[in-house]
VEXRO-784124 format. One record per atom (N, C-alpha, C, O): residue in one letter; x, y, z. Coordinates in steps of 0.2 Angstrom, whole numbers, plus 5000, padded with zeros to 4 digits. Layout:
AXYZ
...
***
This chain:
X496050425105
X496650405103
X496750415095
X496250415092
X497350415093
X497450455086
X497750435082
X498350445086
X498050405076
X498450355074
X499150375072
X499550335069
X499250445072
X499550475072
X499750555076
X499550605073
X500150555081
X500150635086
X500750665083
X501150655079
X500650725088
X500850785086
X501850755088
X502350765085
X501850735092
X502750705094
X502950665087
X503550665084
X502550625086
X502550585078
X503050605074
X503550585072
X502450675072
X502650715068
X503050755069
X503350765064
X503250785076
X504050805078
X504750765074
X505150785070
X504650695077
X505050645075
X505350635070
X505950625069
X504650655064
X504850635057
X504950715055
X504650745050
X505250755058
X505750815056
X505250845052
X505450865046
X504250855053
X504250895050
X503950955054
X503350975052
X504350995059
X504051035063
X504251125059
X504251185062
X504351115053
X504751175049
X504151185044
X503751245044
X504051115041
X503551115036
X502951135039
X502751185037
X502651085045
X501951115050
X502151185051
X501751215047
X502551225054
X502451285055
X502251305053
X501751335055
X502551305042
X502451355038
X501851365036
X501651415033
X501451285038
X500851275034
X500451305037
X499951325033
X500451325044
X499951305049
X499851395051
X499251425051
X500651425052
X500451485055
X499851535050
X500051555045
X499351555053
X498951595050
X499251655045
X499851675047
X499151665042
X499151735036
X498951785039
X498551795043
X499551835037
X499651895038
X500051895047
X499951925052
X500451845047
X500851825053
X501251785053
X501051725053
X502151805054
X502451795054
X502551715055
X502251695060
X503051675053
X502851615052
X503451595060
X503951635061
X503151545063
X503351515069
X504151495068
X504451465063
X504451525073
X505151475073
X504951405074
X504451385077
X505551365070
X505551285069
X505451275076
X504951245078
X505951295081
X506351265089
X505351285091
X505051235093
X505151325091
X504651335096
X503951285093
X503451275097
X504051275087
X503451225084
X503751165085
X503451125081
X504151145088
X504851065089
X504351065094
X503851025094
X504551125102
X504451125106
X503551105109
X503351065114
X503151145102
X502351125105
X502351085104
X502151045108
X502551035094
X502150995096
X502350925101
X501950885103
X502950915102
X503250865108
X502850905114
X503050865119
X502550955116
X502350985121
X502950975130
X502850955136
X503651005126
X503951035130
X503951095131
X503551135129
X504551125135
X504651205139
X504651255133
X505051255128
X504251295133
X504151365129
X504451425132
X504651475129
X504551425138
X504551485141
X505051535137
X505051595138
X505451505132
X505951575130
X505551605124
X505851635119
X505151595125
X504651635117
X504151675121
X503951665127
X503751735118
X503451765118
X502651735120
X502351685117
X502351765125
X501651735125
X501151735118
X500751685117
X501351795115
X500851805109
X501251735103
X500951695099
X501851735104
X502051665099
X501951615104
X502151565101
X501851605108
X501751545110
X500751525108
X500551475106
X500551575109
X499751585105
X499651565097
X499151535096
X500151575093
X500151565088
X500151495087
X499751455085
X500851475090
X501051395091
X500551335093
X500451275092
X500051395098
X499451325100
X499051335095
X498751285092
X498951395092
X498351395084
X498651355079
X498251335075
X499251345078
X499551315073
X499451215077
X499251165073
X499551215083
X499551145086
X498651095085
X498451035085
X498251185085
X497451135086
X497251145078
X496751115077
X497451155072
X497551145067
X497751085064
X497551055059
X498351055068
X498751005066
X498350935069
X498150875066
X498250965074
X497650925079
X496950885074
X496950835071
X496350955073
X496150915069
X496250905062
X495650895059
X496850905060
X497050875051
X497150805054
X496850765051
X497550785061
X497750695060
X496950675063
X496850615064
X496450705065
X495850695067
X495250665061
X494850625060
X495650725058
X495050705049
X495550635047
X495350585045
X496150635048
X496650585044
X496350525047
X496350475043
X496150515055
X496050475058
X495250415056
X495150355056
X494950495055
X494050475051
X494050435043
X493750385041
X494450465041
X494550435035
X494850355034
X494750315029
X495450355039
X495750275038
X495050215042
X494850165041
X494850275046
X494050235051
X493750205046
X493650145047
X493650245041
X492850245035
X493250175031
X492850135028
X493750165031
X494050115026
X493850045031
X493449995031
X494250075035
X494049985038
X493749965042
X493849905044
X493150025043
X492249985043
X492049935040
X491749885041
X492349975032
X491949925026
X492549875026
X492249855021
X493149835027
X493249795028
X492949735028
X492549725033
X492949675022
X492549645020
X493149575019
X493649585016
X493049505023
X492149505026
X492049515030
X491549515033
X492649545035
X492449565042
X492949635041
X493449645038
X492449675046
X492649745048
X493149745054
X493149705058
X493549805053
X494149805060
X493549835064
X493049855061
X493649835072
X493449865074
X493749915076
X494349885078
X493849975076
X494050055076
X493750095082
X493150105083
X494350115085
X494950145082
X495350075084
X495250035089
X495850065078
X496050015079
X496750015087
X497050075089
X496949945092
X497149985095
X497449895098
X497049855100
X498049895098
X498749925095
X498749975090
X498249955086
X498950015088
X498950035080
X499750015076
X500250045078
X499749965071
X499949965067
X500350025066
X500150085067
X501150015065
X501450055061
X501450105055
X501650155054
X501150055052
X500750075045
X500350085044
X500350095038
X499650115049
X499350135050
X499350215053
X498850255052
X499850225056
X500150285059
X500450315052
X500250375051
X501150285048
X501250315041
X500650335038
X500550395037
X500250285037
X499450325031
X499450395034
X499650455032
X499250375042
X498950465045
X499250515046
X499050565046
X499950505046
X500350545045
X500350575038
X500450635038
X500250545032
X500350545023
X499750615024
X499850685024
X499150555025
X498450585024
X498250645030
X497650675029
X498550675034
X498550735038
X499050785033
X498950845032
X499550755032
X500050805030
X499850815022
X499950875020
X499550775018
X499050825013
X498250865014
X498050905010
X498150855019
X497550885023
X497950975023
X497651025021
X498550965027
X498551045029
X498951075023
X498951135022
X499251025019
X499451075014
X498851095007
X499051135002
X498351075006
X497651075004
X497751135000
X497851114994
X497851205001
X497951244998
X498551254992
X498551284987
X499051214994
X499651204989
X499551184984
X499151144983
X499851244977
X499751224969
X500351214967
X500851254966
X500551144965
X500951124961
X500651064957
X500151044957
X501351034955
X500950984950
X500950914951
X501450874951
X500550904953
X500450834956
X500650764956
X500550724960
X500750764950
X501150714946
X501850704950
X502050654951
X502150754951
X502650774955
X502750774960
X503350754962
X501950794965
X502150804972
X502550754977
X502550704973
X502750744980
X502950684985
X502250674990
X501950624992
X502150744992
X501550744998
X500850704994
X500450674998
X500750714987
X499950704985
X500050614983
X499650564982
X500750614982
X501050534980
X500850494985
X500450454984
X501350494992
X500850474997
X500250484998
X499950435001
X499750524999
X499250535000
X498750494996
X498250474998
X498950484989
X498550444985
X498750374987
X498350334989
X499550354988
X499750284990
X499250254996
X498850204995
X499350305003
X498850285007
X498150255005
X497950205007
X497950295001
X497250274999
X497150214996
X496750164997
X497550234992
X497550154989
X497450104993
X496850074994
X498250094996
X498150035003
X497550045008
X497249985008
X497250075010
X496750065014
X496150035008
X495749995010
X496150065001
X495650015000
X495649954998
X495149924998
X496249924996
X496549874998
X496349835003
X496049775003
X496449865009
X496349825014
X495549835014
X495249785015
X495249875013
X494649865013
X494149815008
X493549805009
X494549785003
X494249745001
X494649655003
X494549595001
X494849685007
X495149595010
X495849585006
X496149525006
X496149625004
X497049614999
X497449635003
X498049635001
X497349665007
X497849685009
X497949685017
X497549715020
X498349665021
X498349625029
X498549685031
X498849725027
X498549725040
X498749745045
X499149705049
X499249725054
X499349635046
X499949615051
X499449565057
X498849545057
X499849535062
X499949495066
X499049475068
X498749425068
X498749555071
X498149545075
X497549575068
X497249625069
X497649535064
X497349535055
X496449525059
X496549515065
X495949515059
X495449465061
X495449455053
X495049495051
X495549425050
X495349375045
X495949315045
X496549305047
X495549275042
X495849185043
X496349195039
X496249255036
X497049155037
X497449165032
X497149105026
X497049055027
X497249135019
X496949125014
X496949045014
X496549015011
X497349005018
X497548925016
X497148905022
X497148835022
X496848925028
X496648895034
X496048865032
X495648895028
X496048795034
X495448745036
X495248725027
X495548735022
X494748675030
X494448665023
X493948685018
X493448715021
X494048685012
X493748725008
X492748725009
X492548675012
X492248775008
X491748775012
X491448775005
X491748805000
X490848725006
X490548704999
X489748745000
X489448735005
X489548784995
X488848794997
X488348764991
X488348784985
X487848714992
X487748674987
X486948654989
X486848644995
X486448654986
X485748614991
X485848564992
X486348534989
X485248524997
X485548464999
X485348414993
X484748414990
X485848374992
X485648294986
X484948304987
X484648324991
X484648274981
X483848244979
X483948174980
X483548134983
X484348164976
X484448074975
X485048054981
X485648074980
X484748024987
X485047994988
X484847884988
X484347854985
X485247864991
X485147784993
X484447774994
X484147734991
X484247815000
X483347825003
X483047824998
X482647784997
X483047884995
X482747904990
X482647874983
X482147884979
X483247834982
X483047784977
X482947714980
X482847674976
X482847684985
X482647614984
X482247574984
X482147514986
X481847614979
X481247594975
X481347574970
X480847534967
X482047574967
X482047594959
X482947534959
X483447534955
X482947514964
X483647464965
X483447394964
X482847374964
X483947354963
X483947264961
X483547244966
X483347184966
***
Protein backbone atom coordinates (compact mmCIF):
# COMPACT_ATOMS: atom_id res chain seq x y z
CA UNK A 1 0.00 0.00 0.00
CA UNK A 2 1.36 3.44 -1.02
CA UNK A 3 0.33 6.83 0.42
CA UNK A 4 0.11 8.12 -2.74
CA UNK A 5 -0.90 6.31 -6.45
CA UNK A 6 -0.54 6.77 -9.63
CA UNK A 7 -4.81 7.88 -10.24
CA UNK A 8 -3.73 10.54 -7.38
CA UNK A 9 -1.52 11.84 -9.39
CA UNK A 10 -3.84 11.67 -12.45
CA UNK A 11 -6.28 13.77 -10.25
CA UNK A 12 -4.11 16.37 -9.36
CA UNK A 13 -3.59 17.31 -13.19
CA UNK A 14 -0.11 16.12 -13.26
CA UNK A 15 -0.25 13.59 -16.09
CA UNK A 16 1.73 16.31 -18.72
CA UNK A 17 4.37 17.06 -16.07
CA UNK A 18 4.92 12.98 -15.31
CA UNK A 19 5.08 12.36 -19.02
CA UNK A 20 7.73 14.93 -19.50
CA UNK A 21 9.72 13.82 -16.68
CA UNK A 22 9.40 10.34 -16.95
CA UNK A 23 9.51 9.54 -20.79
CA UNK A 24 13.26 8.31 -21.38
CA UNK A 25 15.91 10.45 -23.55
CA UNK A 26 16.24 10.28 -26.90
CA UNK A 27 12.29 9.48 -27.11
CA UNK A 28 9.72 11.37 -27.94
CA UNK A 29 7.83 12.44 -25.01
CA UNK A 30 4.21 10.62 -24.16
CA UNK A 31 0.95 12.33 -25.19
CA UNK A 32 -0.86 13.74 -21.91
CA UNK A 33 -4.29 11.54 -23.00
CA UNK A 34 -2.20 8.30 -22.97
CA UNK A 35 -0.08 9.15 -19.62
CA UNK A 36 -4.00 10.28 -18.11
CA UNK A 37 -4.87 7.04 -19.55
CA UNK A 38 -1.82 4.74 -17.76
CA UNK A 39 -1.72 6.29 -14.83
CA UNK A 40 -5.77 5.81 -13.91
CA UNK A 41 -4.86 2.42 -15.70
CA UNK A 42 -7.90 2.76 -18.23
CA UNK A 43 -8.38 1.69 -22.16
CA UNK A 44 -5.09 2.39 -24.26
CA UNK A 45 -5.92 0.67 -27.28
CA UNK A 46 -5.77 3.86 -29.52
CA UNK A 47 -2.04 4.20 -29.05
CA UNK A 48 0.61 2.29 -30.43
CA UNK A 49 2.00 -0.84 -28.73
CA UNK A 50 5.53 0.61 -28.80
CA UNK A 51 3.97 4.05 -26.94
CA UNK A 52 1.99 2.14 -24.94
CA UNK A 53 5.61 0.49 -23.72
CA UNK A 54 6.97 3.61 -23.10
CA UNK A 55 3.77 4.66 -20.92
CA UNK A 56 4.52 1.56 -18.65
CA UNK A 57 8.44 2.59 -18.38
CA UNK A 58 7.38 5.96 -17.58
CA UNK A 59 4.40 4.27 -15.00
CA UNK A 60 7.21 1.82 -13.20
CA UNK A 61 9.39 5.01 -12.63
CA UNK A 62 6.52 6.91 -11.19
CA UNK A 63 5.89 3.82 -9.32
CA UNK A 64 9.02 3.67 -7.55
CA UNK A 65 9.59 7.64 -6.92
CA UNK A 66 5.94 7.34 -4.63
CA UNK A 67 7.76 4.12 -3.29
CA UNK A 68 10.98 5.95 -2.19
CA UNK A 69 8.40 8.95 -1.17
CA UNK A 70 6.66 6.27 0.74
CA UNK A 71 10.13 4.99 2.61
CA UNK A 72 10.99 8.16 3.60
CA UNK A 73 7.61 9.52 5.28
CA UNK A 74 8.10 5.61 7.02
CA UNK A 75 11.68 6.67 8.34
CA UNK A 76 10.01 9.93 9.99
CA UNK A 77 7.45 8.19 11.84
CA UNK A 78 9.29 5.29 13.22
CA UNK A 79 11.21 7.81 14.99
CA UNK A 80 8.15 9.39 16.24
CA UNK A 81 8.70 10.24 19.72
CA UNK A 82 7.42 9.06 22.56
CA UNK A 83 5.59 6.78 20.67
CA UNK A 84 6.23 5.58 17.05
CA UNK A 85 3.29 5.33 14.34
CA UNK A 86 3.05 2.06 13.24
CA UNK A 87 3.66 2.09 9.38
CA UNK A 88 2.53 1.92 6.81
CA UNK A 89 0.15 3.96 8.20
CA UNK A 90 -3.38 2.80 7.26
CA UNK A 91 -6.18 4.87 7.01
CA UNK A 92 -3.72 7.31 5.39
CA UNK A 93 -4.16 10.70 6.30
CA UNK A 94 -4.79 13.17 3.61
CA UNK A 95 -1.96 14.84 4.48
CA UNK A 96 0.09 12.31 4.41
CA UNK A 97 -0.75 11.47 0.79
CA UNK A 98 0.00 15.43 0.00
CA UNK A 99 3.87 14.96 1.60
CA UNK A 100 4.04 11.66 -0.94
CA UNK A 101 2.75 13.27 -3.57
CA UNK A 102 5.29 16.75 -2.78
CA UNK A 103 8.26 14.26 -2.07
CA UNK A 104 7.87 11.81 -5.25
CA UNK A 105 7.35 14.65 -7.49
CA UNK A 106 10.69 16.07 -6.32
CA UNK A 107 12.22 12.72 -6.62
CA UNK A 108 11.39 12.48 -10.42
CA UNK A 109 12.22 15.93 -11.20
CA UNK A 110 15.88 15.40 -9.43
CA UNK A 111 17.64 16.25 -12.51
CA UNK A 112 15.90 19.79 -12.96
CA UNK A 113 18.23 22.99 -12.70
CA UNK A 114 16.70 25.94 -11.45
CA UNK A 115 16.82 28.01 -8.69
CA UNK A 116 15.51 26.94 -5.78
CA UNK A 117 14.62 29.50 -3.94
CA UNK A 118 11.98 29.89 -6.41
CA UNK A 119 11.02 26.43 -7.21
CA UNK A 120 7.33 25.44 -6.17
CA UNK A 121 8.32 21.77 -6.54
CA UNK A 122 11.63 21.92 -4.15
CA UNK A 123 9.30 24.51 -1.80
CA UNK A 124 7.04 21.68 -1.12
CA UNK A 125 9.34 19.14 -0.93
CA UNK A 126 11.29 20.92 1.64
CA UNK A 127 7.70 21.88 3.39
CA UNK A 128 7.03 18.11 3.56
CA UNK A 129 9.99 17.50 5.46
CA UNK A 130 9.66 19.78 7.61
CA UNK A 131 6.33 18.53 8.78
CA UNK A 132 7.23 15.16 9.08
CA UNK A 133 9.93 16.17 11.27
CA UNK A 134 7.64 17.89 13.17
CA UNK A 135 5.62 15.09 13.75
CA UNK A 136 8.51 13.22 14.33
CA UNK A 137 9.49 15.03 17.25
CA UNK A 138 5.87 14.90 18.83
CA UNK A 139 4.67 18.90 17.43
CA UNK A 140 3.04 18.16 15.05
CA UNK A 141 -0.56 15.67 14.98
CA UNK A 142 -1.95 13.36 12.06
CA UNK A 143 -5.32 14.11 13.12
CA UNK A 144 -8.21 11.94 14.78
CA UNK A 145 -6.38 8.21 15.11
CA UNK A 146 -2.93 10.45 16.60
CA UNK A 147 -1.64 7.49 19.17
CA UNK A 148 -0.36 10.08 21.47
CA UNK A 149 -2.60 11.49 24.47
CA UNK A 150 -3.68 15.13 23.92
CA UNK A 151 -1.15 17.62 25.60
CA UNK A 152 -3.95 18.48 28.61
CA UNK A 153 -5.12 14.47 29.44
CA UNK A 154 -4.93 13.20 32.93
CA UNK A 155 -2.70 14.28 35.72
CA UNK A 156 0.37 15.63 35.72
CA UNK A 157 3.21 12.60 36.35
CA UNK A 158 5.73 13.40 39.05
CA UNK A 159 9.16 11.47 38.92
CA UNK A 160 10.83 12.10 42.31
CA UNK A 161 12.58 9.29 44.83
CA UNK A 162 10.59 8.07 47.53
CA UNK A 163 10.46 10.63 50.83
CA UNK A 164 13.34 9.75 53.52
CA UNK A 165 11.49 11.56 56.14
CA UNK A 166 8.53 10.40 56.62
CA UNK A 167 6.00 10.15 60.15
CA UNK A 168 7.52 6.30 60.58
CA UNK A 169 10.75 7.51 60.15
CA UNK A 170 10.61 10.26 62.48
CA UNK A 171 9.04 9.09 65.66
CA UNK A 172 11.83 8.84 67.46
CA UNK A 173 12.51 12.33 67.35
CA UNK A 174 8.59 13.55 68.02
CA UNK A 175 6.80 15.07 71.43
Amino acid sequence: MTYATPVQLADARLARELAQVTTPERVRVIADELMEATLRGTDRSAWSAAEIAIADECLRTITRRLRDADSTIDGYLRTRKPRPYTVPLDPVPELVTLWARWIARYLLHQDRRTEEKDDPIVRDYKQALQFLQLTAEGKFSLGGEDPLPPASAGSPEICAPEREFTMHTLRDYGT
